[in-house]
DOFIVO-536050 format. One record per residue (C-alpha): residue number from 1; residue in three letters; x, y, z. Coordinates in steps of 0.5 Angstrom, whole numbers, plus 2048, in hexadecimal, padded with zeros to 3 digits. Example, Ala and Ser with C-alpha at 12.3 -4.5 7.8 and 13.67 -1.06 7.14 Angstrom:
<recs>
[1 'ala' [819 7F7 810]]
[2 'ser' [81B 7FE 80E]]
</recs>
This chain:
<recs>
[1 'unk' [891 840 9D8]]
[2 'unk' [892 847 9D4]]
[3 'unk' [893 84D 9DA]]
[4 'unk' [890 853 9D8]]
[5 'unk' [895 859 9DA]]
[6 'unk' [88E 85D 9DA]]
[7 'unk' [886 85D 9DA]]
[8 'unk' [884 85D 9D3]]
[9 'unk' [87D 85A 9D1]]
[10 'unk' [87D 85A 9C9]]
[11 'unk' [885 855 9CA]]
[12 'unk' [882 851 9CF]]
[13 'unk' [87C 84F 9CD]]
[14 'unk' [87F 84E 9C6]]
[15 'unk' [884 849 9C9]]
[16 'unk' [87E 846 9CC]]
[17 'unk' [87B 846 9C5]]
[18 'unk' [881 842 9C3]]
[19 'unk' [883 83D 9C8]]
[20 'unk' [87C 83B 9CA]]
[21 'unk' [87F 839 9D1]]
[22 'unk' [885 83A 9D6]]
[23 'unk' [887 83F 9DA]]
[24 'unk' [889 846 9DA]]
[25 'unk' [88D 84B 9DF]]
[26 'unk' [88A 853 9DE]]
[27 'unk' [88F 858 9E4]]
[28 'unk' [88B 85A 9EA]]
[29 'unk' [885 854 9E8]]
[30 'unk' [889 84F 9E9]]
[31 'unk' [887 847 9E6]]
[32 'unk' [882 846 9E2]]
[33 'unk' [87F 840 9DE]]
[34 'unk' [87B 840 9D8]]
[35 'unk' [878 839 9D4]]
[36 'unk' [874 838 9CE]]
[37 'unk' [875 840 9CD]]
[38 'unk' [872 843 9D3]]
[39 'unk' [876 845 9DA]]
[40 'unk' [874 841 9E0]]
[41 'unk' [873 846 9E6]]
[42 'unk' [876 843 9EC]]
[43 'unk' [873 840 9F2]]
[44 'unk' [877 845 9F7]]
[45 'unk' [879 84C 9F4]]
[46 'unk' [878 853 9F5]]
[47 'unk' [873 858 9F1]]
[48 'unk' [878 85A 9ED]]
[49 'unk' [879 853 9EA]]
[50 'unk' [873 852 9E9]]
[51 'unk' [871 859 9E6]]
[52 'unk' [877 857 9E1]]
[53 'unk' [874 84F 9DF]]
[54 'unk' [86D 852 9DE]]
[55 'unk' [86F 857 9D9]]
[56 'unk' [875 852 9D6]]
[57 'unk' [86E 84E 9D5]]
[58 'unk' [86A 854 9D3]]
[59 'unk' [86F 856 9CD]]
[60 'unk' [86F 84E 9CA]]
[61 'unk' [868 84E 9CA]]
[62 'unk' [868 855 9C6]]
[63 'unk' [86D 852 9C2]]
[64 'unk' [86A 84B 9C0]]
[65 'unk' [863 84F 9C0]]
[66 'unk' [866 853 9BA]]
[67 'unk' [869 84D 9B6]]
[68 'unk' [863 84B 9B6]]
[69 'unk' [85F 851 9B3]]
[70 'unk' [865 852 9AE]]
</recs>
């Protein structure tokens, strides 16, 4: 489990990237779990939470999508 002291997209997905699955803590989003590159959202959780997995997710699909262009 890595903890993440502060909500940094670009180091959060790059870890995603790299590890494919396990589990992360980001301070005031609390635990979140990634498989196969892409962040699982929770079945209970608030807005915030799922806001920050579906923009985690967004930015590894961007990245992905300019890999394969590249």
């Amino acid at each position: 489990m890595r903890v993440f002291p502060v909500y940094a997209p670009k180091l959060i997905v790059k870890h995603a990237r790299i590890f494919l699955s396990g589990v992360i803590w980001v301070k005031d989003l609390g635990r979140l779990e990634f498989d196969k590159g892409r962040f699982l959202l929770p079945r209970k959780s608030l807005p915030e939470v799922k806001q920050a997995v579906i923009e985690l997710n967004d930015l590894i699909e961007a990245q992905s999508s300019e890999a394969k262009i590249a």
